[in-house]
FIDREN-582047 format. One record per residue (C-alpha): z, x, y. Coordinates in steps of 0.2 Angstrom, whole numbers, padded with zeros to 4 digits, always signed. Example, Ala and Ser with C-alpha at 12.3 -4.5 7.8 and 13.67 -1.06 7.14 Angstrom:
<banus>
+0039+0062-0022 +0036+0068-0005 
</banus>
This chain:
<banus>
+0098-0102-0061 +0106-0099-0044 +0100-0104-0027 +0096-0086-0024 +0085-0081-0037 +0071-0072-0026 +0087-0060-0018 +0092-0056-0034 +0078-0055-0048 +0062-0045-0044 +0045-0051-0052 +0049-0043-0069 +0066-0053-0068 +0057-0070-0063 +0044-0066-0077 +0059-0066-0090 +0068-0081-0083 +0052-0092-0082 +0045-0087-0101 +0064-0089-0106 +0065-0103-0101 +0080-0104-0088 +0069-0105-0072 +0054-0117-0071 +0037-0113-0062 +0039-0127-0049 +0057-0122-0046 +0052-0106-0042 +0035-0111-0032 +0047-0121-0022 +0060-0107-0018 +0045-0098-0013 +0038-0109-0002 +0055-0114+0007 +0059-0096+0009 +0041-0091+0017 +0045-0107+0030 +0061-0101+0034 +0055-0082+0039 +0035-0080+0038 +0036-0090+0057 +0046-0076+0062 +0038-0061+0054 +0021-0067+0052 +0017-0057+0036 +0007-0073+0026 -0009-0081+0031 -0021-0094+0027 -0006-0102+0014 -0015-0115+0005 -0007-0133+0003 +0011-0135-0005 +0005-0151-0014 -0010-0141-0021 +0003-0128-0025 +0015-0136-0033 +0002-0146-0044 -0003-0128-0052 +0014-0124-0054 +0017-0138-0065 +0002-0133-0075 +0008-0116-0079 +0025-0125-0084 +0013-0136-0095 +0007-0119-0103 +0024-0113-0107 +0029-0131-0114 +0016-0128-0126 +0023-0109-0132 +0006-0100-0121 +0009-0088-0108 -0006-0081-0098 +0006-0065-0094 +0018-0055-0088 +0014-0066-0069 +0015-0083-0078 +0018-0093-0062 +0024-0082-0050 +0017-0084-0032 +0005-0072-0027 -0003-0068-0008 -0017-0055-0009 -0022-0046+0005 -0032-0050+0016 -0045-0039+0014 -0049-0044-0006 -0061-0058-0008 -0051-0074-0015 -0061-0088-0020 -0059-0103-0009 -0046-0097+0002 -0052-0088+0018 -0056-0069+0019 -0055-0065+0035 -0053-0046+0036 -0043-0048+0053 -0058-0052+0063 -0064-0064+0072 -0083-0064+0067 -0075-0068+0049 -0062-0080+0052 -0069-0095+0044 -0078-0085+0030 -0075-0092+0011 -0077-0082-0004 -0085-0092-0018 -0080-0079-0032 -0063-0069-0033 -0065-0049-0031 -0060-0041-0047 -0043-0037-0043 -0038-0055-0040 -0046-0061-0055 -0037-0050-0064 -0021-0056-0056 -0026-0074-0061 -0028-0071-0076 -0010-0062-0079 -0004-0079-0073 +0000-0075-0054 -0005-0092-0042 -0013-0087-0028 -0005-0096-0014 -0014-0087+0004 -0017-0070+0009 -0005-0057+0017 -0011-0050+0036 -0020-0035+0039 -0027-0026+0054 -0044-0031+0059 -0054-0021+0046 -0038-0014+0039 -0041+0000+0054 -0027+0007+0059 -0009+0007+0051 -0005-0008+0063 -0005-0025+0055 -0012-0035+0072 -0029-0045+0073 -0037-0058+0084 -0035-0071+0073 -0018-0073+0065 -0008-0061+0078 +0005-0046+0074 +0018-0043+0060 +0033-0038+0062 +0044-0027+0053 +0055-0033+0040 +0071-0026+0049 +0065-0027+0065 +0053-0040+0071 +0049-0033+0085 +0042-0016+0078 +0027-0013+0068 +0026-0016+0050 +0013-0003+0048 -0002-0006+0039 -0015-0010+0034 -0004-0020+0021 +0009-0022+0032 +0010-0040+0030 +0014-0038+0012 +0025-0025+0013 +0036-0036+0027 +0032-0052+0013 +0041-0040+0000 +0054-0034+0008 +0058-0052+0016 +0059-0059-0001 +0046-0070+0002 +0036-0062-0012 +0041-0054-0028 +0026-0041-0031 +0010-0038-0020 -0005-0028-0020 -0013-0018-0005 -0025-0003-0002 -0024+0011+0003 -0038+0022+0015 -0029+0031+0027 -0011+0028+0020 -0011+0009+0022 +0002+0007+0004 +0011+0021+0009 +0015+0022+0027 +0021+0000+0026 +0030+0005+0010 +0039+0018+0018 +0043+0008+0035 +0051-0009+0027 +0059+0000+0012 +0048-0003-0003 +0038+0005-0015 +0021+0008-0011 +0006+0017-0021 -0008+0025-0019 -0017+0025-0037 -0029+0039-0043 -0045+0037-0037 -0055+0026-0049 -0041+0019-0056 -0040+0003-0048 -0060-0003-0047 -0069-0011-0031 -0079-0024-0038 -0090-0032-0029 -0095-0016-0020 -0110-0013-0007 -0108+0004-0015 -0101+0010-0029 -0105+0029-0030 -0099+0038-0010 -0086+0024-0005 -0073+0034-0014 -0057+0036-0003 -0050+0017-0004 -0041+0010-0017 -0031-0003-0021 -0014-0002-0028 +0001-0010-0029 +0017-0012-0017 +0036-0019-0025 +0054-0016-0023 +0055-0009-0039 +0047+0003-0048 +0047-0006-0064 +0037-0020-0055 +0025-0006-0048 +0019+0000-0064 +0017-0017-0071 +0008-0022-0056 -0003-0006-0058 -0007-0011-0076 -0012-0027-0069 -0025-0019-0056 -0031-0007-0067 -0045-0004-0081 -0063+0004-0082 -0075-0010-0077 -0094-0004-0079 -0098-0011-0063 -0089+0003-0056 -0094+0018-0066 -0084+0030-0057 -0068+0020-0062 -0056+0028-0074 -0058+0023-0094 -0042+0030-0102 -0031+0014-0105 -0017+0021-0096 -0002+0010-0098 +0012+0013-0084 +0026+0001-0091 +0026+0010-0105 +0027+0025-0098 +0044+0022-0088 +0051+0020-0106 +0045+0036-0112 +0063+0047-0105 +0058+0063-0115 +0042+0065-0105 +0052+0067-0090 +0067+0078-0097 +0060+0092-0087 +0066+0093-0071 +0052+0090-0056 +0045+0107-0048 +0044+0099-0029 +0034+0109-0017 +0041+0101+0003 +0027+0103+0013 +0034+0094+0028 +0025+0096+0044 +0014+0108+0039 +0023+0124+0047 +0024+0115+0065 +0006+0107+0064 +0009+0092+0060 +0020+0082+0077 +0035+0074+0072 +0047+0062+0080 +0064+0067+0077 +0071+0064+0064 +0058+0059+0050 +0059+0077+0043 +0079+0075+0040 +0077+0058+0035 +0064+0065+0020 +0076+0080+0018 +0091+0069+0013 +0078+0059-0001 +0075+0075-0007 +0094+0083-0009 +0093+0067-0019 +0081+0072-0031 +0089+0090-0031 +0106+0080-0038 +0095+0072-0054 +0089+0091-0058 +0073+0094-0047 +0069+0110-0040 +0065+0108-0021 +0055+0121-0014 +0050+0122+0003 +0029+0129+0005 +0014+0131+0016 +0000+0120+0012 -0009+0134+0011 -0027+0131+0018 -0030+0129+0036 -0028+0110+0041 -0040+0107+0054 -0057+0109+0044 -0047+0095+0033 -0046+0085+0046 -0062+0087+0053 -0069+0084+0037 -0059+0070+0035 -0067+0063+0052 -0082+0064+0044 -0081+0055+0029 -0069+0042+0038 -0083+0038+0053 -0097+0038+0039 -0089+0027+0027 -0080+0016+0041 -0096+0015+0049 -0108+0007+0036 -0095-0008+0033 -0097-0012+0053 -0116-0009+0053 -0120-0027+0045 -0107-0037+0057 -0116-0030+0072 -0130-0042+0070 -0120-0055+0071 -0118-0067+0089 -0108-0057+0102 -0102-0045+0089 -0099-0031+0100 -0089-0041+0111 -0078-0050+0096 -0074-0032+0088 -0059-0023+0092 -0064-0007+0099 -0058+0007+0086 -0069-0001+0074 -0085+0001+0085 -0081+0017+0088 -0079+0023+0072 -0097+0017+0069 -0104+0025+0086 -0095+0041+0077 -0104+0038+0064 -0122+0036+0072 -0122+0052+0076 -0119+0060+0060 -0133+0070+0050 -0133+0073+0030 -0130+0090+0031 -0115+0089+0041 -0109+0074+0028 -0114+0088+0015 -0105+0102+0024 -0088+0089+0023 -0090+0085+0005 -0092+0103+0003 -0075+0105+0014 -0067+0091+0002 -0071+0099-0014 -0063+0114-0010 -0049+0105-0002 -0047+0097-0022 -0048+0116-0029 -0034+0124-0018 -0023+0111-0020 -0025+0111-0039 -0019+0130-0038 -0005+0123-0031 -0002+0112-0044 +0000+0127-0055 +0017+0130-0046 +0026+0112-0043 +0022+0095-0053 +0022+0086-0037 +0021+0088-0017 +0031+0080-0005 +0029+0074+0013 +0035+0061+0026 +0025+0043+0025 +0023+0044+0045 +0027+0056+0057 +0035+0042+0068 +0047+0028+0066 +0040+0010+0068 +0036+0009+0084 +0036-0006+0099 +0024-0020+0089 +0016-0023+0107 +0011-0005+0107 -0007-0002+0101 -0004+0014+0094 +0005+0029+0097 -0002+0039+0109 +0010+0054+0109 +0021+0063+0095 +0033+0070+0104 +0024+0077+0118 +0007+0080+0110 -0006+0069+0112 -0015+0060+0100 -0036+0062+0103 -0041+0048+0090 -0031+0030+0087 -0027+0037+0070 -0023+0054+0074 -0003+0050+0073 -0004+0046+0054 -0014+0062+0047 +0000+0068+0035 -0007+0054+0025 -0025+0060+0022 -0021+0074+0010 -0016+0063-0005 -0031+0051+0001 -0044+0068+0003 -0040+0075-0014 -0040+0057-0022 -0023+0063-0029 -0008+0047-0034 +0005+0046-0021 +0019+0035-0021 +0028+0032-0006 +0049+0029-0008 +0063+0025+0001 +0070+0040+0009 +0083+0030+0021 +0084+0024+0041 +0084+0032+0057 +0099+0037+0067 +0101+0035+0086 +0085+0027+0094 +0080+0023+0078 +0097+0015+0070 +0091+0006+0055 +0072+0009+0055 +0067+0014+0039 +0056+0030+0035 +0048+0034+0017 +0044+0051+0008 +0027+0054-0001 +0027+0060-0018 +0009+0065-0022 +0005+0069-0041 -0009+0078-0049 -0023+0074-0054 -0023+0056-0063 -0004+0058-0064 +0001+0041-0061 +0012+0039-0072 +0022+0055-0068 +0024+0051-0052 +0030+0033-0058 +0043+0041-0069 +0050+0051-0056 +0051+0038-0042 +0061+0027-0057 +0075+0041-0059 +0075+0041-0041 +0078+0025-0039 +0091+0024-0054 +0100+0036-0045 +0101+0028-0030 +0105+0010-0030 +0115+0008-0017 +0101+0012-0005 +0086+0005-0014 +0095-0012-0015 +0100-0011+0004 +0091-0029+0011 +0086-0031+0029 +0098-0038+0041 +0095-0058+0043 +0083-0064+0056 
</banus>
């Protein structure tokens, strides 16, 4: 195999060469390892990595597996770093926070068993804002990443450190979640794919609650859309412990394959900045304009239209449901030693928000919500998918806390700068989040992505879409980040 095999093989690529025989776990354990101490001390994108010895001991094991003809599956041996928000037994879950920093799961979420068993070795965790507030991957305990093609600009977040992994070639496939954009705004500022499944696709289990906490989700995040799909067939599947997740054995791979589903060209409704309302630094609206005369070129109609409802009930339903949800996950920590003093102060205001909060008013946003769902399905009935800018700024100075201004409008919440992502989130819609290509000027070579929001439980269309998008466009989907 040559020396630069995690440059020029994604995971799918690795899978083959390891069950084929031409690459062996360890040797690939090692590359890993070497390439994650060559950049991570510069970009800061994996935590907590456990022991190399450790590492390369289950490596061997795996290799012992294939030896004797038995594969666990399609991630037989290839490194994995969840993030740091999933439980992962034995290794530390810190959440970002200090109050957490030393807290180890006995049991693996879900998710990362899931993982496991596919064959993945889980070798750390990837960084995360405190909480995963805030699409700003910093924290008290491990410190701010940087982007993958400029270090000293944010990553985004909340899985900004698995995004800059990704794209640094320091992992081959990774999962994140997503609340408030957090697979989707770091996909689309280190030029990656990142997406937001349906809702229930992807089950939280353990969960405090497993009936209102419905806008996270976890999902998958790759440089290639094949890997995304496999990824998402990994995550996925009905478990009964989360009886609101979805039970109807979607399979994604298989569904890139199937061409004749998507021999119809897309109906794309470009919503854009909403008719003005939404800020924009200049530039993100061309940058999404040029990904989109690219999907014009493979047959898809491109229509520019109006969201169609007002956008500031939205939002202030969103609020609601954000400071309720956000809330009851710091109500516990608080009676921990000092904890007011220990958590970073966007997350004890979104639970002061919350105090104040009656039923009826949560009532009267799920009301908002649910409406919100039935006008966008009308719009549904015109296009197959919506577009709209991952961010409305480029990444910004990684020593700025967030931006405060879009140009020349001020922000009145910490996450006020990112609310072109809520929409997919609020309607519990898929959205993937591609490449649409850097920044010119002030913003030479930052990347920028564009949302592709689906219909209802339409992963798989969206999927197929992003892959004739990125067949199409090779030459900038393989574009890597400049050397450190």
């Amino acid at each position: 195999m040559p020396s630069d095999i995690l440059d020029s093989l994604d995971a799918t690529g690795l899978s083959q060469a390891l069950h084929a025989g031409q690459l062996s776990c360890r040797e690939l354990m090692q590359a890993t390892l070497a390439r994650i101490a060559e950049r991570n001390p510069r970009f800061n994108a994996i935590v907590s990595l456990r022991d190399p010895e450790a590492l390369l001991a289950e490596a061997d094991a795996h290799d012992a597996l294939l030896a004797r003809g038995q594969s666990k599956g399609w991630l037989h041996g290839i490194p994995q770093a969840i993030k740091d928000l999933s439980a992962t037994a034995g290794i530390a879950t810190t959440q970002g926070s200090p109050l957490l920093a030393h807290t180890v799961p006995r049991e693996d979420e879900l998710m990362v068993a899931r993982i496991k068993a596919a064959g993945g070795i889980v070798i750390g965790k990837t960084n995360t804002p405190e909480f995963g507030l805030g699409s700003h991957t910093f924290n008290e305990v491990f410190g701010t990443t940087g982007n993958a093609w400029d270090a000293t600009r944010s990553a985004g977040g909340s899985s900004g450190g698995a995004a800059v992994a990704l794209a640094q070639r320091m992992l081959a496939v990774a999962d994140g979640s997503d609340f408030m954009g957090s697979l989707r705004n770091p996909a689309g500022w280190n030029h990656i794919f990142g997406m937001r499944p349906s809702q229930g696709r992807v089950p939280q289990v353990p969960a405090a609650d497993a009936w209102l906490a419905q806008l996270g989700t976890a999902g998958p995040m790759a440089r290639t859309v094949r890997d995304l799909a496999r990824m998402l067939d990994t995550q996925a599947g009905h478990d009964p412990r989360a009886p609101l997740s979805l039970d109807d054995g979607a399979r994604f791979a298989d569904a890139l394959g199937q061409a004749h589903r998507a021999a119809r060209p897309a109906r794309i409704g470009w919503l854009g900045d909403l008719g003005g309302y939404l800020p924009m630094e200049d530039g993100v609206l061309d940058c999404c304009a040029a990904a989109l005369r690219r999907l014009e070129g493979l047959g898809c109609v491109v229509e520019p239209t109006a969201l169609g409802t007002a956008p500031d009930p939205v939002w202030d339903a969103w609020l609601v449901w954000r400071r309720v949800l956000v809330g009851a996950r710091i109500a516990p920590l608080l009676a921990l030693p000092n904890a007011r003093e220990r958590i970073k102060p966007e997350a004890l205001w979104e639970y002061e928000q919350g105090q104040g909060t009656s039923a009826a008013q949560f009532m009267a946003a799920s009301s908002r919500r649910t409406a919100f769902h039935q006008h966008l399905l009308g719009l549904f009935e015109r296009y197959d998918v919506l577009a709209l800018p991952s961010a409305q700024v480029w990444p910004f100075e990684a020593t700025q806390r967030w931006p405060a201004q879009i140009a020349g409008r001020s922000m009145d919440t910490y996450h006020r700068w990112m609310e072109v992502v809520i929409y997919a989130t609020f309607a519990g819609l898929p959205a993937i989040s591609i490449p649409a290509g850097f920044g010119q000027g002030l913003h030479e070579g930052l990347p920028m992505g564009l949302q592709l929001i689906g219909r209802p439980r339409d992963d798989a269309g969206v999927l197929r879409l992003a892959a004739a998008y990125e067949a199409a466009e090779q030459a900038l989907l393989r574009m890597a980040p400049p050397p450190a």
